[in-house]
KOLBAKE-936168 format. One record per residue: residue in three letters; z negated, x negated, y of N, C-alpha, C in turn. Coordinates in steps of 0.05 Angstrom, whole numbers, always signed. Last residue first. Layout:
BEGIN
 drense   n_pz   n_px   n_py  ca_pz  ca_px  ca_py   c_pz   c_px   c_py
    ALA      Z      X      Y      Z      X      Y      Z      X      Y
...
REM end
This chain:
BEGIN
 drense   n_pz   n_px   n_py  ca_pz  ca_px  ca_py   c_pz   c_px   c_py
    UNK  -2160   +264  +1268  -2142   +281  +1283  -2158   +311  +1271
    UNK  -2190   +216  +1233  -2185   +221  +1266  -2161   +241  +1263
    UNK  -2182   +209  +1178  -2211   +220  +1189  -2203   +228  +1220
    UNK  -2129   +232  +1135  -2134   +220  +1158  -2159   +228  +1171
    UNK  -2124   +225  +1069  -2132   +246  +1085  -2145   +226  +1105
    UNK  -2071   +191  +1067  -2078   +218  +1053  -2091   +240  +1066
    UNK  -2094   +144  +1089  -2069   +155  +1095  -2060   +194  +1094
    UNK  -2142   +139  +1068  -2135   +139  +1095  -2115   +156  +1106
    UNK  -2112   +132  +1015  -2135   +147  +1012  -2135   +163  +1042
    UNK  -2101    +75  +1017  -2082   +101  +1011  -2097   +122  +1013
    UNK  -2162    +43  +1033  -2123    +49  +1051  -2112    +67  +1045
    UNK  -2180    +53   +987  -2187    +64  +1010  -2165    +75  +1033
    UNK  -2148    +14   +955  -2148    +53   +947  -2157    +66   +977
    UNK  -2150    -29   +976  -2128    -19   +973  -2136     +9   +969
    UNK  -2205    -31   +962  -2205    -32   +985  -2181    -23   +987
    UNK  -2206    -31   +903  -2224     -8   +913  -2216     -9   +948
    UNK  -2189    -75   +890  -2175    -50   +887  -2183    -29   +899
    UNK  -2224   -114   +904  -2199   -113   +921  -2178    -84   +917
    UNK  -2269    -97   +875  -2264    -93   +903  -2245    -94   +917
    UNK  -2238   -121   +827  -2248    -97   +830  -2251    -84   +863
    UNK  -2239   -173   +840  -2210   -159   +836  -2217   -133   +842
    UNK  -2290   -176   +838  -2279   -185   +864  -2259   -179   +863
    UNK  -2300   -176   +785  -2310   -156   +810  -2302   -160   +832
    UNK  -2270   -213   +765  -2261   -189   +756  -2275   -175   +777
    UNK  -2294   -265   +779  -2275   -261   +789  -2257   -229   +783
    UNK  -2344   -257   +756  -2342   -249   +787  -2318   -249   +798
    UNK  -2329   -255   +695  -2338   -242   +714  -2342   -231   +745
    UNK  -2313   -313   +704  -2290   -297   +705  -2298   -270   +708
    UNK  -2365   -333   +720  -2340   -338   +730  -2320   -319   +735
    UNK  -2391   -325   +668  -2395   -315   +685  -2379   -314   +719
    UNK  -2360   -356   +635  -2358   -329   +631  -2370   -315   +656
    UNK  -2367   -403   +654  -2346   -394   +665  -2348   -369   +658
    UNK  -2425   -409   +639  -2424   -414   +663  -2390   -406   +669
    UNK  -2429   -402   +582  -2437   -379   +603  -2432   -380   +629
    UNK  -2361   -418   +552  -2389   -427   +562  -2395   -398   +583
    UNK  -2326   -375   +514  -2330   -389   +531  -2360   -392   +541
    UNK  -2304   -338   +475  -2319   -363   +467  -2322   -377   +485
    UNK  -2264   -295   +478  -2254   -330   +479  -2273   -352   +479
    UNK  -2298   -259   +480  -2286   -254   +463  -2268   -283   +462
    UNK  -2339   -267   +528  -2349   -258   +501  -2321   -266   +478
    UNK  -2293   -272   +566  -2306   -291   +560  -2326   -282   +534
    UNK  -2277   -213   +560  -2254   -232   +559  -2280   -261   +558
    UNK  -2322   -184   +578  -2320   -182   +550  -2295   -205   +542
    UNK  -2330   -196   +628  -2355   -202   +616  -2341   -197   +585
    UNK  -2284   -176   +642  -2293   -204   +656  -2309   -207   +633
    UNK  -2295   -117   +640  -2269   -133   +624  -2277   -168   +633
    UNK  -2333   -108   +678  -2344   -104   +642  -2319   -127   +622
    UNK  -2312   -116   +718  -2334   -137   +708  -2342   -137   +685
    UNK  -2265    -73   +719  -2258    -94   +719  -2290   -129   +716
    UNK  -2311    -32   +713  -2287    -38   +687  -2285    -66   +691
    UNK  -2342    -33   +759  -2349    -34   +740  -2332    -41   +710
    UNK  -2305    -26   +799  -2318    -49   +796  -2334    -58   +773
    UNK  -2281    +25   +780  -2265     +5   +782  -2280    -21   +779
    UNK  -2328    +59   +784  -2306    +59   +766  -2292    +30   +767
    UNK  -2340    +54   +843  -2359    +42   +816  -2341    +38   +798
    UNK  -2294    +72   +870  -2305    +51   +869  -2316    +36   +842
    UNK  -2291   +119   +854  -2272   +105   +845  -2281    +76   +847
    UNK  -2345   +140   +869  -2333   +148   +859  -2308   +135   +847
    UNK  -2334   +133   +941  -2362   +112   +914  -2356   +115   +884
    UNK  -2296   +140   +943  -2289   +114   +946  -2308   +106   +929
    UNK  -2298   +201   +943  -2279   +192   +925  -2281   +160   +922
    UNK  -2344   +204   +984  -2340   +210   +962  -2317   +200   +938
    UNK  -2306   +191  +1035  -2325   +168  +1022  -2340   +178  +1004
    UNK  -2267   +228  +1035  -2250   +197  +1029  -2288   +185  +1018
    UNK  -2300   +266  +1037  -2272   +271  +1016  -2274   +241  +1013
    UNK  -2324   +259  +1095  -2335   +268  +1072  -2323   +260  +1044
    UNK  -2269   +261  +1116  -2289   +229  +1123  -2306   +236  +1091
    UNK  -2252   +308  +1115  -2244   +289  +1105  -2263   +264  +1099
    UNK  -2292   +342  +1137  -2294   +347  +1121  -2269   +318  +1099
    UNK  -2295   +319  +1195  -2316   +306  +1174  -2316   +324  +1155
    UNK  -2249   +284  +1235  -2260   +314  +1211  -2273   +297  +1201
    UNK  -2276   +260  +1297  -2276   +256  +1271  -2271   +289  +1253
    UNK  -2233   +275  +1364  -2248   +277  +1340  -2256   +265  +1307
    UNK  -2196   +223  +1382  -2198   +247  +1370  -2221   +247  +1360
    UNK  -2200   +204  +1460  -2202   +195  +1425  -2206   +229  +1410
    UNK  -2154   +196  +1507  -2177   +207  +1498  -2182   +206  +1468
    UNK  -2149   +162  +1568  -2147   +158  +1539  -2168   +175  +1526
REM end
């Protein structure tokens, strides 16, 4: 059994683009958290709620992107 090499001009690509989309993403989707409780007048304790529940969406997007990303540009071959 023999394993492929890593490209590390992809590997490079995909975890550039991830921090890169990443932030983006985790960042909107907590800013939109933090401004949907600003804007419905909610206690701090769920605004902050819906907050974490926007960065945690955020991550979940960011982990889906990674996957397509993978696909795109493959680190093993």
């Amino acid at each position: 059994m023999s394993k492929k090499s890593i490209n590390w001009n992809n590997a490079i690509t995909v975890v550039s683009v991830a921090i890169l989309v990443g932030t983006e993403l985790v960042g909107l989707s907590w800013a939109a958290g933090w401004a949907l409780g600003g804007l419905l007048g909610l206690p701090p304790i769920v605004s902050l709620g819906v907050e974490i529940v926007g960065g945690l969406l955020g991550l979940l997007l960011v982990y889906y992107f990674v996957r397509a990303a993978l696909k795109v540009e493959p680190i093993r071959g």
